[in-house]
KEDRENPA-940516 format. One line per 4 residues: their letters; for each residue y, x, z of C-alpha. Coordinates in Angstrom, 1 decimal, decimal comma. Layout:
KEDRENPA-940516
A = Y:X:Z  ... .
END
This chain:
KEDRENPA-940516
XXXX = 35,8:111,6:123,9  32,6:112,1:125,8  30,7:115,2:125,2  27,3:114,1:126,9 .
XXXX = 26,0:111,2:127,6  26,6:109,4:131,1  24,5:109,1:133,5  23,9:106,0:135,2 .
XXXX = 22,6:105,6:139,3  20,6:102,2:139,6  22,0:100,7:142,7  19,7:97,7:142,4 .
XXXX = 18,2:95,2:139,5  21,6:94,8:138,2  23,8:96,9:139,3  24,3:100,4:137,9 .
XXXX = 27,1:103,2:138,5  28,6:106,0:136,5  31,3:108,3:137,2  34,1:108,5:133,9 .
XXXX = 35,2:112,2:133,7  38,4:111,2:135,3  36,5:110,6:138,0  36,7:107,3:137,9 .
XXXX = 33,7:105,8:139,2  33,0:102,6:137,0  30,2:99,8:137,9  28,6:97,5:135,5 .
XXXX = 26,5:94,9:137,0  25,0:91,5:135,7  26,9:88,2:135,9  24,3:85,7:134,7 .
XXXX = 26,4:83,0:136,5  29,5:84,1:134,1  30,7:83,6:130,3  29,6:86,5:129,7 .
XXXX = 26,3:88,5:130,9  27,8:91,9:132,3  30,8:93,1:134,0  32,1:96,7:133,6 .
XXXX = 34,5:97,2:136,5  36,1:100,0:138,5  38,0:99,7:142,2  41,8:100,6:142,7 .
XXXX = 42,1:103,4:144,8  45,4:105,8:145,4  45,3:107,4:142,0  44,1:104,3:139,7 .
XXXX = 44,6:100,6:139,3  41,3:98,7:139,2  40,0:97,6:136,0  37,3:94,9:134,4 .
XXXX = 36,1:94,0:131,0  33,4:91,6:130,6  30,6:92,7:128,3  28,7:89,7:126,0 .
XXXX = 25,6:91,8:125,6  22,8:89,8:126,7  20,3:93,1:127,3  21,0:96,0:130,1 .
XXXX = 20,6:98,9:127,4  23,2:97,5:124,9  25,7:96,5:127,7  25,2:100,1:129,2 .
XXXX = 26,0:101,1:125,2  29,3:98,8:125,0  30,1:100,5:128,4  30,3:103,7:127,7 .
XXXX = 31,6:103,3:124,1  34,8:101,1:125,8  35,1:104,1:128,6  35,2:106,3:125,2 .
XXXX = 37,8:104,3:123,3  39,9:104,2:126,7  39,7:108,2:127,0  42,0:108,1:123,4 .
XXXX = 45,0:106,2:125,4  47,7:108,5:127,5  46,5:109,6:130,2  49,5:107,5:132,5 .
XXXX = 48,3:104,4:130,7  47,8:101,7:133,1  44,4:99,9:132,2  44,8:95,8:131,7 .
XX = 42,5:93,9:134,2  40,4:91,3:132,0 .
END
């Protein structure tokens, strides 16, 4: 589980970046256009499989909230778990 709270970089309006302590960098951005209002996503790279969960919150500071407590919930699984793309 997390021990401090994340910290999240504004890229713009509705776009906003944290880095998991796997290093995972993880985006959540606004999908107004979409069922649901925010999208929590992270790239595939050489060491991870890429990764999405859509978020229903409809304001930025509880979808940031649902974010971090899903990355928490995540951390519990073993660590060669392969996350399922949403």
């Amino acid at each position: 589980m997390r021990s401090a709270p994340l910290k999240w970089k504004t890229l713009d309006r509705t776009t906003f970046q944290t880095t998991w302590h796997d290093g995972r960098t993880w985006t959540l951005k606004a999908t107004p256009e979409g069922k649901y209002p925010w999208a929590l996503f992270t790239d595939e790279n050489s060491k991870h499989p890429g990764a999405a969960i859509e978020i229903g919150n409809r304001e930025m500071t509880a979808a940031r909230h649902n974010a971090e407590s899903w990355l928490d919930q995540a951390s519990l699984l073993p660590s060669d778990h392969q996350y399922r793309v949403w």
